[in-house]
N, C-alpha and C positions, 0 to 999 in steps of 0.2 A: 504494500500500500504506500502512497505517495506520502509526502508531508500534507501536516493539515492544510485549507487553504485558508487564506486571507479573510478579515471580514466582510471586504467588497465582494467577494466569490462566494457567499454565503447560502444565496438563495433567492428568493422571489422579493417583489418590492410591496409597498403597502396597499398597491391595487387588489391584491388578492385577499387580505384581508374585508378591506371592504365590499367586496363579490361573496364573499364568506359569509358576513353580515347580514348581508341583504337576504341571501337564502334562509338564514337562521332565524330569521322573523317570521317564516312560514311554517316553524316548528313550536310543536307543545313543550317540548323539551328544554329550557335555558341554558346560556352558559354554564352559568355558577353552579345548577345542580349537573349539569357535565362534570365539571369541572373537582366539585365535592366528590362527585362517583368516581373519577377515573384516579382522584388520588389515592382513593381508601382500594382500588382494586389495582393500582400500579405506581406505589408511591416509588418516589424519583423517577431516574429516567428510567427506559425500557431496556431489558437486559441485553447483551450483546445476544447475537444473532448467529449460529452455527452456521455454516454453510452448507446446502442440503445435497444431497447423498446424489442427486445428480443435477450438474450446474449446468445451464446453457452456453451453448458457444455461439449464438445469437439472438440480438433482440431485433425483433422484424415488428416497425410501427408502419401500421396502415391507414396515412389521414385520413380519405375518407370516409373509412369504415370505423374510423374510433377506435379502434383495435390494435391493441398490445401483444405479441406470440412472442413467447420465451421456444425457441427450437435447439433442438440434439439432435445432430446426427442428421439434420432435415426433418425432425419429427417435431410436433407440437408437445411441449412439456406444461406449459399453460398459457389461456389467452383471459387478456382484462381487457373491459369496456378504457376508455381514456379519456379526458378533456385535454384542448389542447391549447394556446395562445388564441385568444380574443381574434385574430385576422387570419387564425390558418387557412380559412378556403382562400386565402387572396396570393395563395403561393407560397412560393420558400422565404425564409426569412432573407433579406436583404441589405438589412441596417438594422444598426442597434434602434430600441425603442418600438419598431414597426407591429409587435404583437404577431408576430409571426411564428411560426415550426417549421425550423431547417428542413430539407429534405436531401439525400446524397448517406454516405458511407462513411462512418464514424466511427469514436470507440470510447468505451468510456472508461475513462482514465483516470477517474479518483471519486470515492464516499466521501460525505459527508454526516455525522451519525447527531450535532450536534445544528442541523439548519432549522431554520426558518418555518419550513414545513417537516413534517414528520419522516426523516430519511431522505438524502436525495444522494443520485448516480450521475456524476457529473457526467455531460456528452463534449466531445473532442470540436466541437464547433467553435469557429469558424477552423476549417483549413486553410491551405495557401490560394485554393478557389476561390473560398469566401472570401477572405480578405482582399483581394483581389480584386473581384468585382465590386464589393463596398469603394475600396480605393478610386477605382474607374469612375463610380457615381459620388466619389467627393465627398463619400459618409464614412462611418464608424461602422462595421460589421457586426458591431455587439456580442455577448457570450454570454456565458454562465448560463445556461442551458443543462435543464435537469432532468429527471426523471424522477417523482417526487410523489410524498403524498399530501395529504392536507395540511393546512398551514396550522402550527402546534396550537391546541385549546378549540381546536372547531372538527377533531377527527368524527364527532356526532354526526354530522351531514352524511357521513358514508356517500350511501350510492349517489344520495342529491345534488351531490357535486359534478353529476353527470348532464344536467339540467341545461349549461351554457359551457362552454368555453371558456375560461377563466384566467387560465395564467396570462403570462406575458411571453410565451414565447414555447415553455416547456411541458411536459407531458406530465398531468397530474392523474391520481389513482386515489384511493382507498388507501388509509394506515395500513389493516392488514394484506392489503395486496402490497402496499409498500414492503412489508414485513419480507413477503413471500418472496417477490423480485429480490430485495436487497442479498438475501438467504444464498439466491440460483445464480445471481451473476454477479462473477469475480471481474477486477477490475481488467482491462486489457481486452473483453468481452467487444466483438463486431456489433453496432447496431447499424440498422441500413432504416431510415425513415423515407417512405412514400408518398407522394401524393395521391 
């Protein structure tokens, strides 16, 4: 595993919070009694994570299907629903800021066990394409591009998170899908994101 990163590499920005928010007001459930429950059933943080007995040697994201496939060998080891950056149908990301999901062959190249949202798998975005073509259009390519679960204190949403498009850029899931990913893929892991 890599050195920790930075706290600018950290994770999602305060947009997602308040997306978080707004869905949370259509629930009977509150913060706070969240909050009181998930301490008394996981106080601190969540314990570290084995890794499970067979890890993927690819994550295959398919934007328009919203679908996440962990594969072995070419075989499906598991597939999650996804949200993805607020403008993924408008293409691959471009520039920093645009609320987009890169598309192309990546890898990803370092956890985070302590972000923003619950777990995230850092993705190797931009390359030397990206940057590249950000360069040519006079912009910043952007990064910190994750694979991630809900942003820490709102894991209650689970599936409702699936309701809009929410990040800024990166592929959001379920804590315990977080769980399960973080578990199967080691870092160094091929991901290939689709349109």
């Amino acid at each position: 595993m890599t050195a920790a990163p930075s706290a600018a590499r950290r994770g999602l920005t305060g947009r997602t919070a308040l997306v978080a928010a707004a869905l949370a007001v259509a629930l009977p459930l509150t913060a706070v009694a969240y909050t009181k429950a998930a301490a008394r059933l996981w106080p601190g943080t969540p314990p570290a994570m084995a890794p499970a007995d067979r890890q993927a040697d690819l994550v295959l994201v398919e934007k328009s299907a919203r679908r996440l496939t962990l594969l072995r060998e070419g075989q499906p080891l598991a597939e999650y629903r996804i949200s993805l950056g607020a403008a993924a149908d408008a293409g691959p990301k471009a520039q920093e800021g645009d609320e987009r999901t890169p598309e192309g062959r990546y890898r990803i190249d370092w956890r985070n066990p302590s972000s923003v949202a619950h777990l995230s798998l850092h993705i190797s975005y931009p390359d030397a394409a990206d940057a590249a073509r950000a360069e040519a259009a006079g912009a910043a390519p952007g990064g910190n591009i994750m694979i991630h679960g809900l942003p820490n204190g709102w894991g209650f949403l689970g599936n409702l998170h699936l309701l809009a498009d929410w990040t800024d850029g990166c592929i959001g899931v379920t804590n315990a899908e977080m769980q399960a990913i973080w578990s199967q893929v080691p870092d160094g892991t091929p991901i290939e994101i689709r349109a």
